[in-house]
C-alpha positions as CSV (number, residue, x, y, z in Angstrom):
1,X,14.2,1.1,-16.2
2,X,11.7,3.9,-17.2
3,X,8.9,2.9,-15.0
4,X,8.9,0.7,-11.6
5,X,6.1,-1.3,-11.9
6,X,6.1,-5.0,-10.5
7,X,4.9,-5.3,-14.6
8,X,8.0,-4.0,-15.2
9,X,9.9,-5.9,-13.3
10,X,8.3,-9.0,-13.5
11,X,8.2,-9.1,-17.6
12,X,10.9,-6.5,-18.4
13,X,10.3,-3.5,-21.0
14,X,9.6,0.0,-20.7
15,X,6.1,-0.7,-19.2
16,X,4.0,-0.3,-22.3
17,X,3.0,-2.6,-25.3
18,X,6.4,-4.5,-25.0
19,X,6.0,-5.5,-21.5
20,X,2.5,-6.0,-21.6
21,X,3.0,-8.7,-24.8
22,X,6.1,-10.6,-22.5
23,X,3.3,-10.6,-19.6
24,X,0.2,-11.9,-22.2
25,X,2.2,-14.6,-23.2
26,X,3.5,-16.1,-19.6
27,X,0.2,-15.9,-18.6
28,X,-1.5,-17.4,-21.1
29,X,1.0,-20.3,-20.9
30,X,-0.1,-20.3,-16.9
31,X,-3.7,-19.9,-17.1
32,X,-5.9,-23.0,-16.5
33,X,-9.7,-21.9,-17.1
34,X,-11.9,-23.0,-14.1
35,X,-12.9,-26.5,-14.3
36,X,-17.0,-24.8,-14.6
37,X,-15.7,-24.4,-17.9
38,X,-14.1,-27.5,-19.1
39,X,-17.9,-28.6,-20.7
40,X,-17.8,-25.3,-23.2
41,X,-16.5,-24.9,-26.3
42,X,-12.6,-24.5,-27.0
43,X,-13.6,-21.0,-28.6
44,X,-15.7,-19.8,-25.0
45,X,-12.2,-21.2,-23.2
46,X,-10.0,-19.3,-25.3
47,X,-12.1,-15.9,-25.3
48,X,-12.5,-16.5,-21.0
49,X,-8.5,-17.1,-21.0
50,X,-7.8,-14.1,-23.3
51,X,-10.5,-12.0,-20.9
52,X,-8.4,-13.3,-17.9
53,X,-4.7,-12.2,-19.6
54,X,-5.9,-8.5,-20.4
55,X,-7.6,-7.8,-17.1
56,X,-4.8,-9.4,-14.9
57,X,-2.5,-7.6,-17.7
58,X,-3.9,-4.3,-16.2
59,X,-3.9,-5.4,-12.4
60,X,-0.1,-5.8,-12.1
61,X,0.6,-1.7,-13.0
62,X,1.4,-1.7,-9.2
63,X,4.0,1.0,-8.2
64,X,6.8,-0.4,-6.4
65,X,6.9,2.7,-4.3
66,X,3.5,2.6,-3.6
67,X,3.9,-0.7,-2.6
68,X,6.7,-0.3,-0.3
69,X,5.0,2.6,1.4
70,X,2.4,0.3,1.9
71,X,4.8,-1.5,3.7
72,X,6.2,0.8,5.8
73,X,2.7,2.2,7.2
74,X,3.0,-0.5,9.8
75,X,6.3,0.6,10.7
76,X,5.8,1.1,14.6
77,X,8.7,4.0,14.7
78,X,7.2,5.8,11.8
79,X,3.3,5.5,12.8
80,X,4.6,7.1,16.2
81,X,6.6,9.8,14.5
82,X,3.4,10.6,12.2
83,X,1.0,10.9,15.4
84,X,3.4,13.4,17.0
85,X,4.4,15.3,13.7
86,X,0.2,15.2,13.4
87,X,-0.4,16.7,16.9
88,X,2.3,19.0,16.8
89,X,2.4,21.3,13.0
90,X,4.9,22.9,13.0
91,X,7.1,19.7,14.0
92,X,9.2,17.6,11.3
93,X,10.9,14.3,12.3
94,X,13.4,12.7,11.0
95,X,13.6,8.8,11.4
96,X,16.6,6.2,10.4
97,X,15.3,3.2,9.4
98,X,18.0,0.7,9.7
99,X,18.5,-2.2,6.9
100,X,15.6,-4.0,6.7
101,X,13.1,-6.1,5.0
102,X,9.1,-5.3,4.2
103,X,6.8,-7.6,2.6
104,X,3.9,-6.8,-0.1
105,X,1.5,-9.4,-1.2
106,X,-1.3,-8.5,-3.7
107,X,-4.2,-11.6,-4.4
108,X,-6.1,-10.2,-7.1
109,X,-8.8,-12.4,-8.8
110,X,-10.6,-12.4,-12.0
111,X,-14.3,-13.8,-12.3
112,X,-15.1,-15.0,-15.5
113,X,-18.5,-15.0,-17.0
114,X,-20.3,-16.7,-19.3
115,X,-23.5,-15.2,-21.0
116,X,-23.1,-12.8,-17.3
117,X,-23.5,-15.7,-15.5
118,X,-20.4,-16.4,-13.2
119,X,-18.5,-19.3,-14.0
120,X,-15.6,-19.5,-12.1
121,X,-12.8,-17.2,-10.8
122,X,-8.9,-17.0,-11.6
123,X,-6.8,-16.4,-8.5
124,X,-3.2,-14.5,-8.8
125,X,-0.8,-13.4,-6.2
126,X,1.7,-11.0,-6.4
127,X,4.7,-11.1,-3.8
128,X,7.1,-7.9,-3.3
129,X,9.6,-8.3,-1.2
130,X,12.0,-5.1,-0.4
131,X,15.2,-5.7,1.2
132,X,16.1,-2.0,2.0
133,X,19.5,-0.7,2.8
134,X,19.6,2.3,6.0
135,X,17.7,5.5,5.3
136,X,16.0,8.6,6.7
137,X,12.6,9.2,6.1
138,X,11.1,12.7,6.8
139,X,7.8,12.8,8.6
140,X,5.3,16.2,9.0
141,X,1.9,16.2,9.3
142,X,1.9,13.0,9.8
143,X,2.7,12.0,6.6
144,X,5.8,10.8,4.7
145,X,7.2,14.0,2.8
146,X,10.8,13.1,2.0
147,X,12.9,9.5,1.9
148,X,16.6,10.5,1.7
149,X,18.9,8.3,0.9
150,X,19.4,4.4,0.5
151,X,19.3,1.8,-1.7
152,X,17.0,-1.5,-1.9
153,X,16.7,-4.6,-4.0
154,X,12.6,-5.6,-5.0
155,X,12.2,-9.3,-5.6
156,X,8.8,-10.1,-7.3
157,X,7.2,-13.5,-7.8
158,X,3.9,-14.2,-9.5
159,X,1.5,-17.1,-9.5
160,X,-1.7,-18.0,-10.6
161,X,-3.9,-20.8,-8.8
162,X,-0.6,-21.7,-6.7
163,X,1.3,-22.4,-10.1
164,X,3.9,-20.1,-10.6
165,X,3.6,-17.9,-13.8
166,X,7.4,-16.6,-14.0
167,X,10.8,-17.6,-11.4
168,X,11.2,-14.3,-8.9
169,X,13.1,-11.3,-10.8
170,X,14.6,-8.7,-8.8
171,X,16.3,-5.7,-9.3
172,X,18.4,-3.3,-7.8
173,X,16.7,0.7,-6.9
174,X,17.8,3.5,-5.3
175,X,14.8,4.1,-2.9
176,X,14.3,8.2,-3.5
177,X,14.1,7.2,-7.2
178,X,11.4,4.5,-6.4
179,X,9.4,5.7,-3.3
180,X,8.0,9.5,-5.5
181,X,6.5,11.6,-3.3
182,X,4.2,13.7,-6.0
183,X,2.1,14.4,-2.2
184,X,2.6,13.4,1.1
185,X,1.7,9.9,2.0
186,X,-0.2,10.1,5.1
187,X,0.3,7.7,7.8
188,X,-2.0,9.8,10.7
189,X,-4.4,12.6,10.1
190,X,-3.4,15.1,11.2
């Protein structure tokens, strides 16, 4: 895969107008409008659903990295290693994090409106789950600055207003490749 969005690997694609269309056209299979706007018009229902698809469309760009750094910054053993790598400057840690699993849940919403006035809301969640192989992550500053090693599988699952939108798609990563560390990710400040 090119790019390691949930989109991505949720819908399939290279993470642009292909992956988008596969995601546009589960959702709008999924969507129910809010039942505020049952009483308008099939054409104010269609244009709310179509609203709904190309904002939730842009909502699901999530980074699995990102995501699974998110994860990790409640990692007791790495929150300590940050604090002493923040105190200390000129110290770098080194931690083993043993096979494991880490857990990201994302609930976005859209509201829809109606001549600006709000007429109901869409509700989405967005489960990552990261069942990681042993690595080493390298800590300074207390920050992340390094993740050597180590292999994890990413299940994703999506629904919309407890219905589920697609069946849970996973895939297979090697976790430098995923977790890129353009900048250290900061668990302490230092």
């Amino acid at each position: 895969m090119s790019t390691t969005t949930a989109r991505v690997l949720l819908f399939g694609g290279t993470g642009g107008p292909d992956t988008s269309g596969a995601l546009v056209a589960a959702l709008r299979a999924a969507i129910r409008v809010p039942a505020t706007l049952r009483e308008e018009t099939e054409l104010v229902r269609a244009d709310a659903r179509a609203l709904v698809v190309e904002r939730t469309d842009e909502l699901f760009g999530i980074e699995l990295g990102d995501a699974l750094l998110t994860a990790w910054s409640t990692y007791r053993r790495l929150v300590r290693a940050a604090e002493r790598t923040a105190a200390d400057p000129g110290l770098i840690e080194r931690v083993e994090l043993f096979a494991h699993e880490a857990e990201a849940t994302y609930r976005p919403r859209v509201d829809v409106l109606v001549d600006g006035v709000e007429r109901g809301t869409v509700h989405f969640e967005l489960r990552l789950s990261f069942a990681v192989e042993a690595l080493l992550v390298e800590l300074h500053a207390g920050a992340i600055v390094a993740v050597h090693a180590g292999r994890c599988v990413v299940t994703a699952e999506l629904s919309c207003e407890d219905a589920k939108v697609t069946a849970p798609r996973s895939a297979e990563y090697q976790v430098p490749a995923l977790v890129r560390l353009d900048r250290p990710y900061i668990l302490v400040r230092a």
